[in-house]
C-alpha positions as CSV (number, residue, x, y, z in Angstrom):
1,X,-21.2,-5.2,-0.6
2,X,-17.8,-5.9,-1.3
3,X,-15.5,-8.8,0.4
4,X,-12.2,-8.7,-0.2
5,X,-9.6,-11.4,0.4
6,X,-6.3,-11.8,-0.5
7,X,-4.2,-15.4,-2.2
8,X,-1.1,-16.6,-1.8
9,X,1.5,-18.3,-4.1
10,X,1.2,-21.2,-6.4
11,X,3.3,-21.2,-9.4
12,X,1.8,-20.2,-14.6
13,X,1.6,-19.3,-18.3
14,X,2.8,-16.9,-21.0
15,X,1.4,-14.1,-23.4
16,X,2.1,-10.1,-24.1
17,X,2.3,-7.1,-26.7
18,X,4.8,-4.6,-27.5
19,X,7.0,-2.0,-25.7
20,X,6.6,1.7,-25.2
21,X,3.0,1.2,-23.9
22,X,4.7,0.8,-20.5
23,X,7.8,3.6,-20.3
24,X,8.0,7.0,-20.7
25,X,10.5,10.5,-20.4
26,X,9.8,13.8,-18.8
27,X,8.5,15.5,-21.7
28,X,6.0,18.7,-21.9
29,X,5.3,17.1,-25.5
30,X,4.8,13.6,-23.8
31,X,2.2,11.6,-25.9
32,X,1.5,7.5,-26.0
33,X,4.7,5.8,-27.7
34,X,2.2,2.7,-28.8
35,X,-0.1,2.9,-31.1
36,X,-1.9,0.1,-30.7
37,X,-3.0,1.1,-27.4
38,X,-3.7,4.6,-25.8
39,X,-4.6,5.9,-22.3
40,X,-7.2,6.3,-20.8
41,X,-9.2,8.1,-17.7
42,X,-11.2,4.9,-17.1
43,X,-10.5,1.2,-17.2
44,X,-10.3,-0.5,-20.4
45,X,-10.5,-3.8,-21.9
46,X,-7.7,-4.7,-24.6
47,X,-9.6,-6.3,-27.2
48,X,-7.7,-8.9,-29.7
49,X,-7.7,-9.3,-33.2
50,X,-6.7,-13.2,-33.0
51,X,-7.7,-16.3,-30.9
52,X,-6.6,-15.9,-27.5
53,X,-6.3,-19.4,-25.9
54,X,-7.7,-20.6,-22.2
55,X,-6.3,-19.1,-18.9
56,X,-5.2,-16.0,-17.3
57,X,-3.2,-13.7,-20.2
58,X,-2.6,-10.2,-20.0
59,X,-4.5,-9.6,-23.5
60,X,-7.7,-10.3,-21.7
61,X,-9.5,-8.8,-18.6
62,X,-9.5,-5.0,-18.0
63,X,-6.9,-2.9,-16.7
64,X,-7.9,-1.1,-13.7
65,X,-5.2,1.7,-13.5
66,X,-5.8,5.0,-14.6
67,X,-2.1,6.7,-13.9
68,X,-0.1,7.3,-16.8
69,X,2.1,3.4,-17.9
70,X,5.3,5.4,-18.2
71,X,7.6,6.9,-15.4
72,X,11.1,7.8,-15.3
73,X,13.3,8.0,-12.4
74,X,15.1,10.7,-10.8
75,X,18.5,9.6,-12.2
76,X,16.5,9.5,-15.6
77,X,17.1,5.8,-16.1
78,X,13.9,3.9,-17.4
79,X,11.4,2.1,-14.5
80,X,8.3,0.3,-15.0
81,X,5.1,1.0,-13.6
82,X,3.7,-1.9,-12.1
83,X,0.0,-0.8,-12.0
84,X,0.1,-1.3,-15.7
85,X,0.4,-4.9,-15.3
86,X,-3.0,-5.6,-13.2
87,X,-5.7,-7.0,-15.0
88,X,-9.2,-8.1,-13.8
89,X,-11.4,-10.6,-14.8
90,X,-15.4,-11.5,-14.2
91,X,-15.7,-14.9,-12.7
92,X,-18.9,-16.2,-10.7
93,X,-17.9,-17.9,-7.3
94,X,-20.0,-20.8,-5.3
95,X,-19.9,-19.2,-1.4
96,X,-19.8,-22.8,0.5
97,X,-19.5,-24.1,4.0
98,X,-15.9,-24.3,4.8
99,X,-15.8,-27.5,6.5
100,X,-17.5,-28.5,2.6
101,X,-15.8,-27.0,0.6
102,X,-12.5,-29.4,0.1
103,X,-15.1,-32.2,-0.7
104,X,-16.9,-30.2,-3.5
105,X,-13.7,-29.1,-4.7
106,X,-12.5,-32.6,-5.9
107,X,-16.5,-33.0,-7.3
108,X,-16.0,-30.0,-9.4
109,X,-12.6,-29.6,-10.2
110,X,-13.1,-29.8,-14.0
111,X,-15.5,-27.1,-13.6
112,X,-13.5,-24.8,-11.3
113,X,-11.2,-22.1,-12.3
114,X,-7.8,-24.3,-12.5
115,X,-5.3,-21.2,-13.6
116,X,-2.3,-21.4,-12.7
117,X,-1.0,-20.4,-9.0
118,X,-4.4,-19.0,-8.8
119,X,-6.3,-21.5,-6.1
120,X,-9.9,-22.5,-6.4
121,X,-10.6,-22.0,-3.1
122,X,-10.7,-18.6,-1.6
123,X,-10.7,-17.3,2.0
124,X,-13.6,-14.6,2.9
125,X,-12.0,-12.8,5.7
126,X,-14.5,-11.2,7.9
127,X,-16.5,-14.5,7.2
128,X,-14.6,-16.6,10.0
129,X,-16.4,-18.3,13.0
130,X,-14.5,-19.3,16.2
131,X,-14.9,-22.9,17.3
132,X,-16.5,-21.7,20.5
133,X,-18.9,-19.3,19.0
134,X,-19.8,-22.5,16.2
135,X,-20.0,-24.5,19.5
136,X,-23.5,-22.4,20.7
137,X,-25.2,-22.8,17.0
138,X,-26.9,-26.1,17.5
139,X,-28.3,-28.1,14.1
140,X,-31.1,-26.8,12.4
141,X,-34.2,-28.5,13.3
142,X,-37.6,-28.7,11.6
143,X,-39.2,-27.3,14.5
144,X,-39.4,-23.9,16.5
145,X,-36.6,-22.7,13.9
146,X,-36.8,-18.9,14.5
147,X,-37.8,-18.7,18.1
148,X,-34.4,-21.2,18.7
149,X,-32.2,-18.8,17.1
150,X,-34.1,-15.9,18.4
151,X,-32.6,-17.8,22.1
152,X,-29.5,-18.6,20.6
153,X,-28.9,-15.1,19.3
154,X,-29.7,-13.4,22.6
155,X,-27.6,-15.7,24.0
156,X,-24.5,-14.7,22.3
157,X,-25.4,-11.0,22.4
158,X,-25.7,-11.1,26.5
159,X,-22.2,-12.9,26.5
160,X,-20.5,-10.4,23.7
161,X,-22.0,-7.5,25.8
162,X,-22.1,-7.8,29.5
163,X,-25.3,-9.2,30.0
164,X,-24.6,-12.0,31.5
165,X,-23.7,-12.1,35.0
166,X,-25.6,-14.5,37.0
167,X,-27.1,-16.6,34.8
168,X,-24.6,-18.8,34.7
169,X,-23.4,-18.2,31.3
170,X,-19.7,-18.0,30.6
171,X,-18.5,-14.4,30.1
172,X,-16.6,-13.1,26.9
173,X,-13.0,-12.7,27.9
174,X,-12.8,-8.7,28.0
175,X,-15.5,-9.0,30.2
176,X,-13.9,-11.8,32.6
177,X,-10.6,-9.3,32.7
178,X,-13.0,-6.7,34.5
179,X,-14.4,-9.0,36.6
180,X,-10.9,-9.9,38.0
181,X,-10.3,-6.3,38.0
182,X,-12.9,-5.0,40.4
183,X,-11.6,-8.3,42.9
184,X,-8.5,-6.3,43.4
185,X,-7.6,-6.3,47.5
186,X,-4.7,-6.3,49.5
187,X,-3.0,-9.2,48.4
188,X,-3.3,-8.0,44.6
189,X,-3.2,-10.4,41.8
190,X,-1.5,-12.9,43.5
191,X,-4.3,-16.0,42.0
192,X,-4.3,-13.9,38.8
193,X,-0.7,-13.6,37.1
194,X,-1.8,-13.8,33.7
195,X,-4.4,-11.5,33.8
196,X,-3.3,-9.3,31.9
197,X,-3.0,-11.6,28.6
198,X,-6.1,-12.7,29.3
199,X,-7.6,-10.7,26.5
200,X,-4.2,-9.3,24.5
201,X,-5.2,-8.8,21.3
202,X,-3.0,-11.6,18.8
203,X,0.1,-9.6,17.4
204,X,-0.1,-8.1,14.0
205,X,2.7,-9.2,11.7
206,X,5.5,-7.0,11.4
207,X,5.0,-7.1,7.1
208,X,1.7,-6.5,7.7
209,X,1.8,-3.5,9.9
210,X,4.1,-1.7,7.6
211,X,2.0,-2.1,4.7
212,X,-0.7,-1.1,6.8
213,X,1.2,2.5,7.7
214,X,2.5,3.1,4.4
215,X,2.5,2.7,0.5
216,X,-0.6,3.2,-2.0
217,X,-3.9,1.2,-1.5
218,X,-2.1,-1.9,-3.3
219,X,0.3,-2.6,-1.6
220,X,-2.2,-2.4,1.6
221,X,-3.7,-5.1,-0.1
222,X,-0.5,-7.0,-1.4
223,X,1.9,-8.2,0.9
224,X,5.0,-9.7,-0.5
225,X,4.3,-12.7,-1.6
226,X,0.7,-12.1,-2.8
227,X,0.2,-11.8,-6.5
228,X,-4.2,-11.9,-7.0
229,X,-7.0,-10.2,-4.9
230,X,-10.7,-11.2,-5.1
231,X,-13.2,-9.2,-4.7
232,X,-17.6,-10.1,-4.4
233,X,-19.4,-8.1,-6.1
234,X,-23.3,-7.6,-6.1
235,X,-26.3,-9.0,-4.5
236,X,-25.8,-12.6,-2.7
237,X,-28.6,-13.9,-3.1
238,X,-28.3,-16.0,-6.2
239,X,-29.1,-19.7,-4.5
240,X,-29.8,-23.1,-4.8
241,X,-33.4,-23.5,-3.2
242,X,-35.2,-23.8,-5.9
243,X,-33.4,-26.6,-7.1
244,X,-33.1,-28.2,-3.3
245,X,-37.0,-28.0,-2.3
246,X,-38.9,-25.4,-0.2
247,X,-37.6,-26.9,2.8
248,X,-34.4,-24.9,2.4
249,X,-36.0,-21.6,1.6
250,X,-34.5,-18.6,4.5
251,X,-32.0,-20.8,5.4
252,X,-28.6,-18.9,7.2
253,X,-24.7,-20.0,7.0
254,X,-23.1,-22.0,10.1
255,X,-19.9,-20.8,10.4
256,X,-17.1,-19.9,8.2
257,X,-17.6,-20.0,4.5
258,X,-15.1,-20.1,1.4
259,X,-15.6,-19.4,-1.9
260,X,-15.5,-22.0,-5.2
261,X,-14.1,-19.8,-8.1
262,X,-15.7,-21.5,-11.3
263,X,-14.7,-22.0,-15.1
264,X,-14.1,-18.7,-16.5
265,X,-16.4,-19.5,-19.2
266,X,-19.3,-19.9,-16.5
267,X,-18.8,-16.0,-15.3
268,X,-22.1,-13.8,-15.1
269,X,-24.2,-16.4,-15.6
270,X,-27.2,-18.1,-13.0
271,X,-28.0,-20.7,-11.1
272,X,-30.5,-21.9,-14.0
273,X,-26.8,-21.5,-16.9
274,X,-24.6,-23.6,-14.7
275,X,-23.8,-27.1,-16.3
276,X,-26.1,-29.9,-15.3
277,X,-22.8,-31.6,-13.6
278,X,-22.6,-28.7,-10.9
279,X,-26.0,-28.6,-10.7
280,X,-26.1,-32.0,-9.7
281,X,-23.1,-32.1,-7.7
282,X,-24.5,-29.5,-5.5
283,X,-27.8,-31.0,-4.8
284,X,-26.2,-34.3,-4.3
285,X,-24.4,-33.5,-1.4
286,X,-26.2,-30.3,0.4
287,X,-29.5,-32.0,-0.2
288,X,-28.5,-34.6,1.8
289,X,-26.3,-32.8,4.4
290,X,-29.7,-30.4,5.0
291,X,-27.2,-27.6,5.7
292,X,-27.0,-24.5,4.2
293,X,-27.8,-23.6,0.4
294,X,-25.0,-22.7,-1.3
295,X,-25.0,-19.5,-3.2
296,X,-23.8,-18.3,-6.6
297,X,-21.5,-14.6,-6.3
298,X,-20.0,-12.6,-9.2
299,X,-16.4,-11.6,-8.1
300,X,-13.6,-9.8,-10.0
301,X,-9.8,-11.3,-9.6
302,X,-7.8,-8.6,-10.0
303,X,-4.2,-10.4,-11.4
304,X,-1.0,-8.1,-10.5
305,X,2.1,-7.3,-12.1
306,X,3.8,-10.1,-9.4
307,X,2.0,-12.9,-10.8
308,X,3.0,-12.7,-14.2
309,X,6.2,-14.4,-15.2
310,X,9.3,-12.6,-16.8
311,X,9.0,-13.8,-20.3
312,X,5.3,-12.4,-20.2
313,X,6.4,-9.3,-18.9
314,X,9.3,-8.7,-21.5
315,X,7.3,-9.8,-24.4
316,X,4.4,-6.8,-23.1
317,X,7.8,-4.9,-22.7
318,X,9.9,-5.2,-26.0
319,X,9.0,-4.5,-29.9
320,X,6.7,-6.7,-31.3
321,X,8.3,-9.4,-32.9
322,X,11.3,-9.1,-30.8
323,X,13.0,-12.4,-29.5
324,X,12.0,-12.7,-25.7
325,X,15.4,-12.8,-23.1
326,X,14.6,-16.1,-21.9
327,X,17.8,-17.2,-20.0
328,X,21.2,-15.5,-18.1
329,X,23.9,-17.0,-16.7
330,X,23.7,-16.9,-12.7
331,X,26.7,-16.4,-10.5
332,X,26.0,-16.3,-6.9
333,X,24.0,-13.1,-6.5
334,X,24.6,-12.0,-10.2
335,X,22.0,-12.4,-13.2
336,X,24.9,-11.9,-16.2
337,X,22.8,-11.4,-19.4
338,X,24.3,-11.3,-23.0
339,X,21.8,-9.3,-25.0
340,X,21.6,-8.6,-28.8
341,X,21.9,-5.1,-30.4
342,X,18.0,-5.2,-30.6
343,X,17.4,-5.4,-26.8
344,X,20.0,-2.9,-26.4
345,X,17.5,0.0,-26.0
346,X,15.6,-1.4,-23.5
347,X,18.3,-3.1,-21.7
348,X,17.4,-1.4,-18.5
349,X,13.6,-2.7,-18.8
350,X,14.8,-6.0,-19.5
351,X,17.6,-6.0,-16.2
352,X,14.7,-4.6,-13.8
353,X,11.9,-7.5,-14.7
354,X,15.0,-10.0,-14.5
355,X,15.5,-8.6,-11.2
356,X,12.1,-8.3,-10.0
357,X,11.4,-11.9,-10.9
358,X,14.5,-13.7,-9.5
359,X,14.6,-11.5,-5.9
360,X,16.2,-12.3,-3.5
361,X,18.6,-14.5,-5.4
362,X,19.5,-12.1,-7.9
363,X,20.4,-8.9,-7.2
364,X,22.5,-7.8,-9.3
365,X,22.1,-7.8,-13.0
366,X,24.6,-7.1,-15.1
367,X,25.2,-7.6,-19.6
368,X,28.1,-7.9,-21.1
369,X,29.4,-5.1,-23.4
370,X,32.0,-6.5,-25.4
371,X,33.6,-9.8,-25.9
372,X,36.7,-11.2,-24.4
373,X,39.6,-9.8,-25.9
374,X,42.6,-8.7,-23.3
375,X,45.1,-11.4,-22.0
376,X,43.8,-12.0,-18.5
377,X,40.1,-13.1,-20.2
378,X,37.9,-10.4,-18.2
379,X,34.9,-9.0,-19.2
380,X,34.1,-5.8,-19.6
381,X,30.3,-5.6,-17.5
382,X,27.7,-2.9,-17.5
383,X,25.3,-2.8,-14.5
384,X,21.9,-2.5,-15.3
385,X,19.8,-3.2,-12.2
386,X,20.6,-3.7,-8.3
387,X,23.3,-3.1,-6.0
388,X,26.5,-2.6,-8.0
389,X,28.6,-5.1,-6.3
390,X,30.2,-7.9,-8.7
391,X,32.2,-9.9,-5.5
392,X,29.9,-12.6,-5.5
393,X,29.7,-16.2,-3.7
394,X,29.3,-19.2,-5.5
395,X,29.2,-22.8,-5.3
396,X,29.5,-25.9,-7.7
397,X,29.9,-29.2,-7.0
398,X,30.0,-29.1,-3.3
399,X,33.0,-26.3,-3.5
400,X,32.7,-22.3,-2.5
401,X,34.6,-19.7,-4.5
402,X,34.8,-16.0,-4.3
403,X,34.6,-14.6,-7.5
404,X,35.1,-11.1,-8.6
405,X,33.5,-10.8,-12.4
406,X,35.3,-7.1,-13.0
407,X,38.7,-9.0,-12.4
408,X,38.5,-12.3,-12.8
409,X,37.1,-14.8,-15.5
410,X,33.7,-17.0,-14.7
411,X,31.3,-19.2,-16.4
412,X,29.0,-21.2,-14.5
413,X,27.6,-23.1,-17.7
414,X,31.0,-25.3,-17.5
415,X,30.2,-26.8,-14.2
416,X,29.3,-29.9,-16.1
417,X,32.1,-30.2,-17.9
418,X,34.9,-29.4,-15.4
419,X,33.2,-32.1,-13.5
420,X,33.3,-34.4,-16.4
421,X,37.0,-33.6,-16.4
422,X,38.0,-34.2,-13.1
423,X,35.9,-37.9,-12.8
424,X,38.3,-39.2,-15.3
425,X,41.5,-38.3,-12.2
426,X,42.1,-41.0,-9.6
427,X,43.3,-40.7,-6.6
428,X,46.9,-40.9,-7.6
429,X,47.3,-38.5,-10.0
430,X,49.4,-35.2,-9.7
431,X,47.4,-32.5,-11.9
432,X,49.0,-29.2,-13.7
433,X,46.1,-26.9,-14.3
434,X,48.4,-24.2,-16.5
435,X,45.3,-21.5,-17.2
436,X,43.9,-22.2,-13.7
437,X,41.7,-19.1,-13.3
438,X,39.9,-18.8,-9.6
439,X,40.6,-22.5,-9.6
440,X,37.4,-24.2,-10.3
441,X,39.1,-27.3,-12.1
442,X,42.2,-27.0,-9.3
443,X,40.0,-27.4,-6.5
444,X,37.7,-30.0,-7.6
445,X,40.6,-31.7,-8.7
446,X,42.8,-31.4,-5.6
447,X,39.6,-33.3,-3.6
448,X,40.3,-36.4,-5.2
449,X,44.0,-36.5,-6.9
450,X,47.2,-36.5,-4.9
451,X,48.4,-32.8,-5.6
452,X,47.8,-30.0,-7.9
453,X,50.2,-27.5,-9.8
454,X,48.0,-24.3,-10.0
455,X,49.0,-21.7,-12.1
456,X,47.3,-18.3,-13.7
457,X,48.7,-14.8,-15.7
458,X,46.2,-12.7,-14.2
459,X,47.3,-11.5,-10.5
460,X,44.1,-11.4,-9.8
461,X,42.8,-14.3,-10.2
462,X,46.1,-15.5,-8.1
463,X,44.7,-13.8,-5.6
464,X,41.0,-15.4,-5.6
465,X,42.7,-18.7,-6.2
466,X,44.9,-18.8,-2.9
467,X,41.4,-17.2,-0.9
468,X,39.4,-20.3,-2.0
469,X,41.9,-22.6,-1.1
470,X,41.7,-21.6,2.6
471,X,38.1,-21.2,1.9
472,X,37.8,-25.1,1.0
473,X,40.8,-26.1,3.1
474,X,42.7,-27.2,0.4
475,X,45.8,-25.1,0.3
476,X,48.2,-28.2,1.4
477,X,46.8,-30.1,-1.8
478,X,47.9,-26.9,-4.0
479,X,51.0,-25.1,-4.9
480,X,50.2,-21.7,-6.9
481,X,51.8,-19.7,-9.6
482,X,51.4,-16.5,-11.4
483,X,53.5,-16.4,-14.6
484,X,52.9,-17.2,-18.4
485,X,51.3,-20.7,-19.5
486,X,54.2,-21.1,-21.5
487,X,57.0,-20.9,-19.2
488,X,54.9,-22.5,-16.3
489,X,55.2,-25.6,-18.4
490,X,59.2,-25.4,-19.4
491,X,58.8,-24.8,-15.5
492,X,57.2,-27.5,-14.4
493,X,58.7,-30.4,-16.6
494,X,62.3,-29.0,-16.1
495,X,62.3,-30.1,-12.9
496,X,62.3,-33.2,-10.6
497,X,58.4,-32.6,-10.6
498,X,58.5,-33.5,-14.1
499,X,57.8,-37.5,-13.7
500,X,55.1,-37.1,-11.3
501,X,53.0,-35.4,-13.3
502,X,50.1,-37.6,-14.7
503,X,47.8,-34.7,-15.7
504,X,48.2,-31.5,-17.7
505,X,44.4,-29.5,-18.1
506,X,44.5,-26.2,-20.6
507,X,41.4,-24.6,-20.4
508,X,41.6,-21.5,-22.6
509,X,39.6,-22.5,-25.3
510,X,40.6,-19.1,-27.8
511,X,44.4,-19.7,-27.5
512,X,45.2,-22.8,-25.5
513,X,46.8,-25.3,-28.9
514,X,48.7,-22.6,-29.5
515,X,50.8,-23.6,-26.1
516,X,51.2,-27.3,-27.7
517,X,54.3,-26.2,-29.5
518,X,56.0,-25.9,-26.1
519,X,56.0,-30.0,-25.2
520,X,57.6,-31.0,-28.4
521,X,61.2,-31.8,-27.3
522,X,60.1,-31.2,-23.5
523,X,61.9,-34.6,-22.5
524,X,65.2,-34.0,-24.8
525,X,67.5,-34.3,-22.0
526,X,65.9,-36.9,-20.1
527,X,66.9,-40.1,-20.4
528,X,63.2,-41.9,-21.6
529,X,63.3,-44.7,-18.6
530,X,62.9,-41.7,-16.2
531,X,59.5,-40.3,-17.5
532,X,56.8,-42.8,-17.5
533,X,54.3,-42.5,-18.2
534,X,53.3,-39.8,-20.9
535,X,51.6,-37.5,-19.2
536,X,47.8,-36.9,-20.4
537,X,46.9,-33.6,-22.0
538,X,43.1,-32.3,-22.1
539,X,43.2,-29.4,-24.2
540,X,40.0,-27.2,-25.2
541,X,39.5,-24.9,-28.1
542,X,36.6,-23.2,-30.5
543,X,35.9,-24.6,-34.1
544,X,33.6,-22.9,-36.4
545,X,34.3,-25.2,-39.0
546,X,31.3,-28.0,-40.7
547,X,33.2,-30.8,-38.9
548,X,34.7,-29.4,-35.8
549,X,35.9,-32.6,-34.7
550,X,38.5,-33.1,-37.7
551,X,39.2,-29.3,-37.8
552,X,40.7,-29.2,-33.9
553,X,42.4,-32.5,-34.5
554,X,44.1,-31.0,-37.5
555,X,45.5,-27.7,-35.3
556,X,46.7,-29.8,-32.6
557,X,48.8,-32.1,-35.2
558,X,50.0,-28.5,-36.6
559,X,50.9,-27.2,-33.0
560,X,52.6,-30.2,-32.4
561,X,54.5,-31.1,-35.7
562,X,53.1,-34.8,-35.8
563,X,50.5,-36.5,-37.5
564,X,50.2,-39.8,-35.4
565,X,48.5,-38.6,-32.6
566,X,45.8,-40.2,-31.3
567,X,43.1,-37.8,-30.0
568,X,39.6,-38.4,-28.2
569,X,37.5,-35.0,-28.8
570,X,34.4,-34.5,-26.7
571,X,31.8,-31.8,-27.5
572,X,31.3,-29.4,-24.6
573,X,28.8,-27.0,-25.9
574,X,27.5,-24.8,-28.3
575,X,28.3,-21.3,-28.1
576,X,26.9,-19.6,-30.7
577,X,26.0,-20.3,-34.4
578,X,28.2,-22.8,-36.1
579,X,30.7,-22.3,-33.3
580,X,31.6,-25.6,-30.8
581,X,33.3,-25.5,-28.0
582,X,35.6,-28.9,-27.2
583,X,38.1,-31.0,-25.8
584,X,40.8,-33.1,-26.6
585,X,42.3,-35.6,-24.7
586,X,45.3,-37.5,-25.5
587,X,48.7,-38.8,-24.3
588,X,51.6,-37.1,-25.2
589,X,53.7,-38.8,-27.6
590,X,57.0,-39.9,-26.9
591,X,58.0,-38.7,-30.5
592,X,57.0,-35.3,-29.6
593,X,58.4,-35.0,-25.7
594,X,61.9,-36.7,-27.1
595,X,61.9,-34.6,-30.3
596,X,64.8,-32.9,-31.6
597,X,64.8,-29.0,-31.4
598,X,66.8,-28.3,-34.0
């Protein structure tokens, strides 16, 4: 025979091997692309050269698909096969009462299966016993056994069948709907209005049904969020009697039933093999219960290509020894991944198992093809999985911004640091943000300070800037502008605005100390009683050098002309090798605002 049921999530582990095993092209000289592994007509098991460690791995098990592992699309652009991924494994199985089973569970946890997601306990559909039907099997007893269930059985079969009538039995409910039927008179079914959901078959799901009507035998078996299948295999008739007394000998199940999948170490073995500790877990408690006798199955778990988790899939998927994709940046509905020269080839791989694994957040997925290098900051973006839409949603710190990465700059990884930043305003300060962007710092900013002077090069980023204002209903709180960062601030402090401003952010880390030329002499004609205080300036910037610290204290003293300047630096991150991104804080010096130009 052969049960089949199917589990649900949970949530697992890591291993793989190497790439072209899994892709192919159209080619009438096709042949395998990996070597250590070929193809063929019947199931295989990958055997290992080193020490594979406990749990569920895609080096173990057997791999149950026949069809070629490489496809190519229409379009000709790389896909995975997914049947490449399954892999099934021999484990024996305790078939149990299901009202018993939770109990035995926590007695023989340490000897169950325990893999990740992957739950001890499995449903045998087919197996399932209605209340009411449980209701007419009385207790066994020591006396009369067979010719009571003879009864009982008869019993059941007259109601299932029609054979009761006047016996006073109660009727199965197909049969109680034609009862009512042939009462039909004049009056109709005035007494009987719900006759005709009297026995309505339940409603299929809608997931299910589709499935059903469509797609290969797996995905019959595999609904959506289903990863694992498990199969019995054999004879059932592996049980505990001998070890329970004669007493138990042709005894039947009661109801519904479940199955205990055991250590993976105890698979193929018998009832005689099983560590003492089961063994004496299982008398313990049947023994006294005088139930049912618990038997021992052999069942395959058949492991799919959605249970695995992306890093084990890219590892499988990329050259051995390759570094393994681990992380991307997310922004709203957009995976953005930066991958090295060596991933470059299989970049289309890599975006389809990154989209696979993150759906439905991610779907979109996207890798950066060069670095930043035209004034407005954007980045030039190749899409390599999904819909090809980069207008994306997102929200940090309790704010929502539009974003469009083909026009404007993003990085989500600074969320902590802009809101770093803006915890040091108060309430009455009046902020200039002079390389605003889509105004991440602007708006968090103009929640908690008085006002804030908003201002960016790019157009576009103008334009996303004055949406998300009215998107957080905060455009009273913000005045924009779309010129250089240079002559916003000649701007800005050559007018009557100049004294109110408390705050000055310039967050564009490749050229922003450059700008720090422009505030020395920026007071001249002011008298000095009219500006206080110095406004503070939080400027960020890049330092490869050995001490980055000293090195971007040193730039702004050159930008600046002046060598007493006090300067807190704060480390935001690490953006590549040797390469720091930071801040600087500090007060603008009287001796530089009131400096002579000349």
């Amino acid at each position: 025979m052969a049960t089949k049921l199917v589990l649900q999530s949970h949530p697992l582990p890591v291993f793989l091997f190497s790439a072209n095993h899994f892709l192919r092209k159209q080619s009438p000289h096709n042949s395998s692309l990996f070597t250590s592994f070929s193809t063929v007509s019947s199931p295989q098991t990958l055997t290992l050269t080193h020490h594979i460690i406990y749990g569920p791995s895609l080096h173990k098990g057997t791999n149950p698909s026949q069809s070629s592992a490489q496809v190519v699309d229409e379009d000709e652009r790389e896909v995975i096969n997914k049947e490449s991924f399954s892999r099934v494994f021999e484990l024996s199985a305790l078939r149990v009462p299901a009202e018993e089973c939770f109990a035995l569970e926590n007695r023989l946890r340490g000897h169950l299966l325990n893999w990740p997601r992957v739950r001890n306990i499995a449903r045998v559909p087919g197996d399932e016993m209605e209340d009411e039907f449980k209701k007419i099997l009385p207790e066994k007893n020591d006396t009369g056994e067979d010719e009571e269930e003879k009864k009982i059985l008869d019993s059941l079969d007259r109601r299932l069948y029609g054979k009761a009538d006047d016996d006073g039995e109660e009727l199965s409910p197909v049969l109680y709907r034609d009862n009512i039927m042939k009462s039909f008179n004049s009056r109709g079914y005035v007494n009987f209005r719900n006759v005709a959901k009297i026995s309505r078959p339940k409603k299929k799901n809608s997931n299910k049904r589709r499935d059903e009507g469509e797609g290969s035998d797996r995905e019959k078996r595999i609904g959506k969020n289903d990863f694992a299948v498990v199969e019995v295999v054999g004879n059932e008739n592996d049980d505990f009697s001998g070890l329970l007394g004669e007493d138990f000998k042709g005894g039947r199940w009661r109801g519904s039933t479940r199955l205990l999948l055991l250590d993976e170490n105890l698979a193929n073995k018998n009832v005689e093999e099983l560590p003492e500790a089961v063994k004496a877990v299982i008398t313990g408690e049947l023994a006294q219960s005088r139930k049912t006798i618990p038997e021992l199955v052999q069942c395959k778990l058949t492991l799919f290509y959605n249970y695995w988790q992306m890093n084990e899939i890219l590892e499988a998927l990329l050259p051995r020894g390759a570094i393994v994709p681990s992380a991307f940046e997310t922004i709203g509905h957009i995976a953005h991944l930066n991958l090295r020269d060596e991933h470059l080839p299989c970049k289309k791989l890599i975006a389809q198992v990154v989209l696979d694994k993150n759906k439905p957040k991610i779907q979109t997925v996207v890798n950066k093809v060069e670095s930043i290098q035209n004034e407005y900051r954007t980045m030039q973006l190749e899409v390599l999985a999904g819909n090809n839409s980069l207008v994306a949603t997102v929200t940090e710190n309790g704010i929502r911004f539009h974003v469009d990465l083909a026009a404007v700059y993003w990085n989500s990884k600074l969320a902590t640091e802009r809101q770093r930043l803006v915890n040091r305003f108060t309430s009455s300060d009046i902020v200039c943000d002079v390389f605003s962007g889509v105004g991440p710092i602007a708006l968090a900013a103009a929640k908690k300070v008085k006002l804030v002077y908003a201002n960016d090069l790019n157009p576009a980023a103008v334009e996303y800037l004055e949406r998300n204002c009215v998107l957080n209903k905060l455009e009273r709180k913000i005045k924009v502008s779309n010129m250089d960062g240079r002559r916003f601030i000649v701007a800005m402090f050559n007018s009557h605005k100049a004294k109110s401003i408390t705050q000055v952010v310039m967050n564009l880390p490749n050229d922003a100390v450059e700008y720090l030329d422009v505030f020395r002499g920026i007071f001249i004609e002011r008298p000095k009683e009219m500006i206080s205080p110095m406004p503070m300036i939080h400027v960020y910037g890049f330092s490869n050098a050995s001490d980055p610290e000293f090195d971007f204290h040193q730039r702004i003293r050159i930008s600046l002309k002046e060598v007493a300047v006090e300067v807190e630096i704060h480390r935001v991150r690490h953006v590549a090798p040797g390469k720091w991104m930071l801040c600087a804080s500090f007060v603008l010096p009287e001796i530089v605002a009131f400096a002579s130009l000349s």
